[in-house]
N, C-alpha and C positions, 0 to 999 in steps of 0.2 A: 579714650586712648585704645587703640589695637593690643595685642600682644606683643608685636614687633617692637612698637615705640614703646611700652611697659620694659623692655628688655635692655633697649637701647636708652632707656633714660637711668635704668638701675643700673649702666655700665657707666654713668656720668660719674657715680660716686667712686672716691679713692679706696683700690682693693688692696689690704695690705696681703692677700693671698697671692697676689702677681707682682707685689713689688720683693725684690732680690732680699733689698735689706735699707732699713725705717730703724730710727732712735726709738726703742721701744716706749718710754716707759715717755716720752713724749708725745708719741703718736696716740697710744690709749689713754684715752681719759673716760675713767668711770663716770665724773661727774656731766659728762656732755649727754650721753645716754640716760644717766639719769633726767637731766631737764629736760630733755626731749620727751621723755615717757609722760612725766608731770602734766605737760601742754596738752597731752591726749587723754587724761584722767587716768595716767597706769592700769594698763590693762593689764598688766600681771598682778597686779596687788593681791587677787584673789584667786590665784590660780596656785591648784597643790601641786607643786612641785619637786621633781626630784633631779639634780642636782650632779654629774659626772664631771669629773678633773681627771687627768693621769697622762701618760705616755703616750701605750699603748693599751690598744681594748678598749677604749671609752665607747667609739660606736659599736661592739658587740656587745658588751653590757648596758648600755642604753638599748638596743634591741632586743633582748631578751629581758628584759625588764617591761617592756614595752607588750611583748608579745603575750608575758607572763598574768598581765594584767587585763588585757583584752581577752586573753581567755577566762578567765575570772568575771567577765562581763562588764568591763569597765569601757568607757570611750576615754580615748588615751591619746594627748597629743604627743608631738613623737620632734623634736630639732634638732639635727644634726649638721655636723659642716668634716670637710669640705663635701662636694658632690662627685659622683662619678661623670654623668653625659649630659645632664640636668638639674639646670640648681632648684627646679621646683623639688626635689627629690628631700632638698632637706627640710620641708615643713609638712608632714603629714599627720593626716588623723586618723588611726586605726579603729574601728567600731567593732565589739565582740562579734567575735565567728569562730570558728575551728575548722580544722578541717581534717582530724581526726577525733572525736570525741572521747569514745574509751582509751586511758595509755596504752592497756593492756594489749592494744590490737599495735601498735607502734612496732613498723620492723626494723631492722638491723638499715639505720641511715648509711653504711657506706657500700648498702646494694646498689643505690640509685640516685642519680643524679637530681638535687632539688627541683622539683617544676613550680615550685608555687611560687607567685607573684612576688618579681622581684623587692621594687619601691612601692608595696598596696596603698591605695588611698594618697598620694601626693598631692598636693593643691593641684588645685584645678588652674587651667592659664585663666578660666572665668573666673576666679575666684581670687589670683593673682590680679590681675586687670582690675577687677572693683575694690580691693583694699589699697593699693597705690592709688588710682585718682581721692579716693577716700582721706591719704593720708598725705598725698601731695601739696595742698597747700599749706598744709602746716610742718612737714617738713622744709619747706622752702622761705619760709618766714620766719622757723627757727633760722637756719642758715644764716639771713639775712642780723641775726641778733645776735649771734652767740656772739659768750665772748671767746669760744674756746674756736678751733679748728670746723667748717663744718663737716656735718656729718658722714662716718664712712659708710662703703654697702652693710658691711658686713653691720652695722648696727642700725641701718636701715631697714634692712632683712628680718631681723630678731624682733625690730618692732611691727611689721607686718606680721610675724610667728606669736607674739604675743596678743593681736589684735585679733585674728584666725581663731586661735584656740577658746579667747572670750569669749566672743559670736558664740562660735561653735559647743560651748559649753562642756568642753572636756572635763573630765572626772579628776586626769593629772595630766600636767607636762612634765615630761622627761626630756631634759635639755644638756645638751654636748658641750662644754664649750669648746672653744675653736682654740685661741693663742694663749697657753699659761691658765689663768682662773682668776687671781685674784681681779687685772686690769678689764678683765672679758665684758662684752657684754652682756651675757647673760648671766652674769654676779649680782644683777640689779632685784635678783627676787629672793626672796626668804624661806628654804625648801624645808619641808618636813625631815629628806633624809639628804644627805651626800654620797657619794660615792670616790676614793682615791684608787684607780686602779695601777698597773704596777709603773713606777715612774723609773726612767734612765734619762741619758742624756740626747736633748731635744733641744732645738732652737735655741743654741751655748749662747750666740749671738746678742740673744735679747734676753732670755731669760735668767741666763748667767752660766759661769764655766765650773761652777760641783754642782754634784748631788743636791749639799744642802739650799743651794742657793735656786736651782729648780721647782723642791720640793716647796720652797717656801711658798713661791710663787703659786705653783696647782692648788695646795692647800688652802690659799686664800679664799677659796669658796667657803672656807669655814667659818661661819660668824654665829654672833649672840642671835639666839631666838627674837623675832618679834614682838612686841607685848603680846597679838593675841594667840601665841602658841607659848606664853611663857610657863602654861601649866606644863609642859614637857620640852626638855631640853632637846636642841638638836640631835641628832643622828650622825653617826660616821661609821661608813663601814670601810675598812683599805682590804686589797690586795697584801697579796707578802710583799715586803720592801726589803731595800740594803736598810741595814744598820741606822745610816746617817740620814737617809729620806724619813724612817718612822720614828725617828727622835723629833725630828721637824711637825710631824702629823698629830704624833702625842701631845708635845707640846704644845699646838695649836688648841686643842680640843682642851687642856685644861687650862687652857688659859680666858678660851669663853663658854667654860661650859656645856662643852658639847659629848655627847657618849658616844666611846669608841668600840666599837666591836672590828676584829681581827679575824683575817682566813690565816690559818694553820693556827691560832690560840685562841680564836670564840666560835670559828667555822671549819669545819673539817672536811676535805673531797680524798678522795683515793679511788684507782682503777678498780671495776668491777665488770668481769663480764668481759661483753663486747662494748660496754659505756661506764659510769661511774658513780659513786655514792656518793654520799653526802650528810654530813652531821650540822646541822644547822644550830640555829639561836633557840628553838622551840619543837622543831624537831628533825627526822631521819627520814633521808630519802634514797631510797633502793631503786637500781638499774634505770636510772636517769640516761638520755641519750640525746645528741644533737646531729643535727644537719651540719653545723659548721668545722673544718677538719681540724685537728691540732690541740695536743692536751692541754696547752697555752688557753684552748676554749673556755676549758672545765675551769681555768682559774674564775675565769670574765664571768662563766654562770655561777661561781661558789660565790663571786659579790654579787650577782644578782638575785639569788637569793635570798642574800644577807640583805640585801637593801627590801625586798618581797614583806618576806620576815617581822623589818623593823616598822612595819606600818602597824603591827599589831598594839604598838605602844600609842598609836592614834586612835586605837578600834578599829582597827581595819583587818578583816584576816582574809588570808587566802586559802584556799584551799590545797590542799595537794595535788590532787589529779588534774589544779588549773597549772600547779608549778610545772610537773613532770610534759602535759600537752604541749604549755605555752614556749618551754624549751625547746623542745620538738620539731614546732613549727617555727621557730624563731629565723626569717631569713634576712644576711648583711653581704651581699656582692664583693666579691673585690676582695674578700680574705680568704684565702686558698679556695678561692670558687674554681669548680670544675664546668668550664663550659662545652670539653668538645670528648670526648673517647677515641675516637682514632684519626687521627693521634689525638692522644690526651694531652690535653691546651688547660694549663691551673695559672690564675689569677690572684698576686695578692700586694698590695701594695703596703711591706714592707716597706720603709724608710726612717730608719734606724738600726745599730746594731745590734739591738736589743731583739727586734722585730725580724730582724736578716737570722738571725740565731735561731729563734722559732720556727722560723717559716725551715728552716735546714731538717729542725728535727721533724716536723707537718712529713715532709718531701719524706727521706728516709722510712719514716713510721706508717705512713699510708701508699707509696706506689714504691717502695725496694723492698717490700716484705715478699714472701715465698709467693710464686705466682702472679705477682704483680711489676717484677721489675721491667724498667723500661730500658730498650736499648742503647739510646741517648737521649742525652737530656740537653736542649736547648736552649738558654739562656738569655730572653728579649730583657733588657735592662735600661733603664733612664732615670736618672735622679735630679733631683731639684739642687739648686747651686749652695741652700746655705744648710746642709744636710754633712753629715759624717761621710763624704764620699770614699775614703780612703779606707775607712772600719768595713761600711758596705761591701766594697768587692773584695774585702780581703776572708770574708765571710760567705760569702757566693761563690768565689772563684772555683772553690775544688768540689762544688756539686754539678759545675758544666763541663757540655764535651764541646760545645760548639754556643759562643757566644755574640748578640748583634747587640751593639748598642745602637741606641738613639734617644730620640726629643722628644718631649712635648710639646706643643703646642701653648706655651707657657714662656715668660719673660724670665723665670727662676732655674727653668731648665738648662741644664749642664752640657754644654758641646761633645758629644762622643768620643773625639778627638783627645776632650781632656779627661775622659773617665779609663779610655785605652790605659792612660799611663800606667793605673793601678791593674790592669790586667793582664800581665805576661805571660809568656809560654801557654796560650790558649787561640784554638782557631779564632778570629775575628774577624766582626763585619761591622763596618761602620753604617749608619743611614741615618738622612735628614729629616725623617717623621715615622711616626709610630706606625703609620696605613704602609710608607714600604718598608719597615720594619717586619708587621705583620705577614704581607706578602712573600718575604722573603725565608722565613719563619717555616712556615705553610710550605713552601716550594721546597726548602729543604728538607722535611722531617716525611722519618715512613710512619707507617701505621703502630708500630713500637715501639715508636719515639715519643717523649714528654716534652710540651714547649713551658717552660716557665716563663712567666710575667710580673715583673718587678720592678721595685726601687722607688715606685713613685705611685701615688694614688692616681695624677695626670694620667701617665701613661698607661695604667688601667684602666683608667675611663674609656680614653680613646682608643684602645686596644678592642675593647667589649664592643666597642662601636663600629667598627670594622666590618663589613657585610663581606661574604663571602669566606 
């Protein structure tokens, strides 16, 4: 097979990322993914894994985890969803490197704009191409048996990502999941640590309309140990939660077993400086700094820590100057990334009002401080249909002077037309794609002007992907 037809046959399978809205709890079946895995001798069975659920933040905490450990000299598989331009994007293998060694040399991150490799190490389309015809005819003979639905991408994918990492022989995978946790597929492995980062309200549709009935759902990665890790109980480390999501996570954890450790009551961060500190499970770490903007970061790196940290209960330790590096360098696209200076063009796909909230204070705390403010700020905007559209721009609205809606390039994406409704008394432009979206963007703004990028992860992709 080419890469072309590798591409065009991995779009054969049902993507429940581009369908609107699917019977959840119909559609995902744990057990189909499991038998599937089975037929190929589980290639995750032996793979240490580390484990992400939440909201928001799971890909910055999965990256910084990721990053933290390949400084440390580990080779580290790395899974995440959805993609920005490329979905080889979400299966890579990072191999120790640095690319500052000493911390002490690490300057003030919001002099300069990230250059370091955005997606490093991605699968290869080579490497894509020979694990499919690899795995194709046994994907296709399942199909032909199951009894359940056959297989979707997205858990087609995951078992290519778990085949990869085998081979390859990673030290850990660190795995995102994609819709909820429990139904996922990549619930099908038994990790050393987990991670709950901070959870709001996401996919009401399927996952359910509270808190509690959310949370139950992401915390479902929580399970009994394995036999052969029964000498140490799972791991759990959460973000801060409401009330009712960390009764849910408590409760999970004593009910099989699993040790929880807590940011703000087992892990501690507070501003320091130009960056932040940090009170860990084992120990204290002084003028920590990241690339990534928005104090919302420091939560995602206080769980990545915490999850760093809990490998010591394995034997596993890290070091410090790999923690303080691997932070550092830790690089994730698409959340308030700064791609352009004049004008200043920031990226983040926000989609939630959890997310919309953060990204307000990001905006304010890093370009309307003394010196930095801009003179308008520009508002490209597109959200996907089964999203809190109405919380979104009631949360955006009063940080633009001048706002364009549009599409993605997506079956989920929201007609501009119907996102106008919630945005009164503000200039507006409507457009039927992201590219004259962009254009238009560009054509308006001066050199002192900010364009924000929002509402959907689609339309950052596509936005990023814009040449000129």
């Amino acid at each position: 097979m080419s890469y072309p037809e590798v591409i065009k046959y991995l779009e054969l399978f049902i993507n429940y990322e581009k369908i609107p809205a699917f019977t959840y709890k119909e559609s995902l079946k744990l057990e189909r993914i499991k038998d599937f895995l089975s037929t190929i001798n589980n290639p995750q069975k032996n793979l240490k894994c580390i484990h992400i659920a939440g909201t928001k933040g799971k890909g910055s905490t999965c990256a910084f985890i990721t990053y933290i450990l390949r400084e440390a000299g580990y080779k580290v598989g790395l899974y995440t969803s959805p993609h920005l331009s490329d979905f080889r994007e979400r299966i890579r293998i990072l191999n120790p490197k640095s690319e500052i060694r000493n911390p002490k040399q690490i300057p003030n991150p919001k002099s300069q704009i990230q250059k370091l490799e955005d997606f490093e190490r991605m699968i290869s389309k080579e490497d894509l191409v020979r694990l499919t015809e690899k795995l194709k005819a046994d994907i296709e003979k399942f199909n032909s048996q199951s009894k359940c639905d056959p297989l979707s991408f997205f858990e087609v994918y995951t078992a290519l990502a778990f085949t990869y990492f085998k081979e390859e022989k990673v030290d850990f995978a660190v795995l995102e999941t994609g819709l909820g946790g429990r139904l996922d597929a990549t619930n099908v492995v038994n990790p050393l640590v987990c991670a709950i980062t901070p959870l709001s309200y996401e996919h009401t549709q399927k996952l359910g309309n509270t808190l509690r009935e959310i949370a139950t759902e992401k915390a479902g990665i929580i399970k009994a140990q394995s036999s052969k890790l029964k000498a140490q109980n799972l791991i759990v480390i959460s973000a801060p939660q409401e009330k009712e999501a960390l009764e849910v996570i408590r409760n999970k954890c004593k009910e099989v077993g699993a040790r929880l450790y807590e940011v703000n009551k087992d892990i501690f961060y507070e501003k320091a400086n130009s960056g932040f500190s940090l009170i860990g499970l084992f120990g204290e770490y002084s003028c920590l700094k990241i690339n990534l903007l928005g104090e919302h970061q420091w939560i995602n790196a206080a769980v990545a820590v915490g999850v760093i940290e809990a490998l010591r209960f394995y034997n596993i330790y890290v070091d410090i100057d790999s923690i303080k590096v691997g932070l550092y360098n830790t690089v994730w696209p698409g959340r308030c990334e700064v791609v352009s200076k004049n004008p200043l063009i920031v990226l983040d796909g926000a989609q939630n009002i959890a997310s919309s909230q953060a990204l307000k204070g990001t905006i304010k705390e890093n370009f309307f401080a003394s010196g930095k403010k801009y003179k308008k700020l520009i508002l490209v905007l597109g959200i996907s249909n089964d999203k809190d559209i109405k919380g979104i721009c009631k949360e955006l609205h009063g940080l633009a002077d001048i706002i364009i809606l549009t599409k993605a390039n997506n079956p989920r994406a929201t007609e501009p037309e119907d996102l106008a409704k919630y945005l009164k008394d503000k200039k507006l432009y409507l457009t039927n794609s992201v590219k004259e979206a962009a254009k238009l963007a560009k054509d308006l703004a001066k050199k002192e002007d900010l364009i924000l990028v929002t509402g959907s992860l689609f339309v950052v992709g596509e936005f990023r992907d814009v040449k000129g």
